[in-house]
VEXDREN-2710 file (C-alpha; in Angstrom, 1 decimal):
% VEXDREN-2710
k/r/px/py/pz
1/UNK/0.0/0.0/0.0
2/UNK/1.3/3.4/-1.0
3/UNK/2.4/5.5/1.7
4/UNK/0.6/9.1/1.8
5/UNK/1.4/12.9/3.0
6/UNK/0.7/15.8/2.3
7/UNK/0.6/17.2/-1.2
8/UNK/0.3/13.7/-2.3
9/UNK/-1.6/11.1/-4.0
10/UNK/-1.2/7.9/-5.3
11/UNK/-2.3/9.2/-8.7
12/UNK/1.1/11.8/-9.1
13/UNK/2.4/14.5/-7.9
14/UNK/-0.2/17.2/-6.4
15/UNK/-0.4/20.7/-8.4
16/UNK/1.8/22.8/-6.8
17/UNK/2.1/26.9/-7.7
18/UNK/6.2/26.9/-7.6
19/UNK/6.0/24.1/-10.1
20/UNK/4.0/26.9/-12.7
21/UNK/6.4/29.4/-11.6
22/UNK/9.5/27.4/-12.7
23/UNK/8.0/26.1/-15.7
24/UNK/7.4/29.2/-16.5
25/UNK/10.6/30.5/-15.5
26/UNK/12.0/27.9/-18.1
27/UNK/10.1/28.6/-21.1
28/UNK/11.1/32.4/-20.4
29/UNK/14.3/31.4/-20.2
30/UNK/14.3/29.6/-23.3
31/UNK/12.3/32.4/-25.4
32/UNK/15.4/34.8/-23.8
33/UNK/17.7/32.2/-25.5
34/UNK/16.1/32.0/-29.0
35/UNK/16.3/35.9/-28.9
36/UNK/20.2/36.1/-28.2
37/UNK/20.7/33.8/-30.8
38/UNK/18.4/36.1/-33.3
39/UNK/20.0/39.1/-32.3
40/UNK/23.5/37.5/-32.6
41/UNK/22.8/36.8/-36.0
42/UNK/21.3/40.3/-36.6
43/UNK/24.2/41.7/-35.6
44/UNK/26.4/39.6/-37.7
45/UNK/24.4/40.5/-40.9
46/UNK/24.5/44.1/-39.8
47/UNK/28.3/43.7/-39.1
48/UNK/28.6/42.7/-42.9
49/UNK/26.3/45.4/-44.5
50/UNK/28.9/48.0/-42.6
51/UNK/31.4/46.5/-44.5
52/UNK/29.9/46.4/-47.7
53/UNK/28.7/50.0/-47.1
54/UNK/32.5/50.8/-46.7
55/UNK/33.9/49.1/-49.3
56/UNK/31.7/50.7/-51.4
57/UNK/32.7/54.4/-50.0
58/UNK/36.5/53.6/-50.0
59/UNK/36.0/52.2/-54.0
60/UNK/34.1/54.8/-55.5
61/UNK/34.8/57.7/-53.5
62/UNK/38.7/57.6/-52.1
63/UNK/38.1/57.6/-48.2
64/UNK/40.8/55.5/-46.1
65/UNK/40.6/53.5/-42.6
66/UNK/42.3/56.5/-41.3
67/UNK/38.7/59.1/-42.4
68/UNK/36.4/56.3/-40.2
69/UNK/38.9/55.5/-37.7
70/UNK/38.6/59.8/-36.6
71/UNK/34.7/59.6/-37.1
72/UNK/34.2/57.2/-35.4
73/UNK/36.5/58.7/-32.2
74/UNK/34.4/61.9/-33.0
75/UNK/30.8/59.5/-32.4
76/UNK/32.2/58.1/-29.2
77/UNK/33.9/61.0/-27.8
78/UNK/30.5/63.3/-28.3
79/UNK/28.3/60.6/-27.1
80/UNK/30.7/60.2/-23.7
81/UNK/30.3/64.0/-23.3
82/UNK/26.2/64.1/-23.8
83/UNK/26.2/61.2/-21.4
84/UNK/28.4/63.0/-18.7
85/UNK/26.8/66.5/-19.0
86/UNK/23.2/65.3/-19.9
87/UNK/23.3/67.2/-22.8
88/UNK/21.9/64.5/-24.6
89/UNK/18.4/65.8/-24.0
90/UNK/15.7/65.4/-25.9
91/UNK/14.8/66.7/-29.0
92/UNK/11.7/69.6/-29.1
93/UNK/8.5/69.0/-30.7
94/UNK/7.9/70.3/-34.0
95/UNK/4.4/70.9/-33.4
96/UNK/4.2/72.0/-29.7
97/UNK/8.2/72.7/-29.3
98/UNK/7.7/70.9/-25.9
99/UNK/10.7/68.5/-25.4
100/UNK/10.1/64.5/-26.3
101/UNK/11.5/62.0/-24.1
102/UNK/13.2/59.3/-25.6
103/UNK/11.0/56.5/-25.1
104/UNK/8.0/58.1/-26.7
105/UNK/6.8/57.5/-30.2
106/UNK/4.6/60.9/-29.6
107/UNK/4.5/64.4/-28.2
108/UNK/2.6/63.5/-24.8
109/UNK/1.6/67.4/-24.7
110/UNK/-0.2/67.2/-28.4
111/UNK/-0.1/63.8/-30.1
112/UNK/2.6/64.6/-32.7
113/UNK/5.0/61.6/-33.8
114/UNK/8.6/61.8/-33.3
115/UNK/10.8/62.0/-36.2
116/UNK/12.6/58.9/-35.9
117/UNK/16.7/59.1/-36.6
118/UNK/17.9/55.9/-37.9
119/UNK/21.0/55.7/-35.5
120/UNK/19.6/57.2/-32.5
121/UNK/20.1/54.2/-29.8
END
């Protein structure tokens, strides 16, 4: 004869919440996973459109290592600066000219969309 406690039964295991919890836990972990591997591989095809898009600059229109090499120590340095100072702040509204935070697609003062730059982070 089966011996009993509690939270058991001779059918199973009983339900029990923490089980749900690290299940769930798991297949969050796992969807985390799948989307570190997708953005590796994002960043590896974005790694070789930079290239390409360099290749093509230094080809047909003369620039060397040395041209990107400054620009890109002119990026980082102003980006450093804006962090330090907070001058990085946001840009104003074109509608309202009220100032948009960065993690709003619209003016929450008048509804307007904000123009998106392509290399903002």
């Amino acid at each position: 004869m089966p011996m009993w406690w509690p939270g058991h039964s001779s059918y199973g295991p009983a339900y029990s919440p923490a089980l749900d919890v690290a299940n769930e836990a798991g297949a969050n972990a796992r969807k985390a996973q799948s989307q570190i591997v997708e953005m590796g591989r994002d960043i590896d095809r974005l790694s070789m459109i930079a290239q390409a898009l360099w290749l093509i600059l230094k080809e047909e229109h003369g620039y060397d290592d040395d041209v990107l090499r400054k620009k890109v120590m002119a990026i980082d340095l102003k980006e450093r600066h804006d962090a330090k100072d907070g001058s990085a702040a946001p840009h104003p509204c074109p509608r309202c000219g009220r100032p948009f935070a960065r993690r709003h697609a619209r003016c929450i003062y008048c509804g307007a969309e904000r123009a998106v730059d392509v290399f903002e982070r």
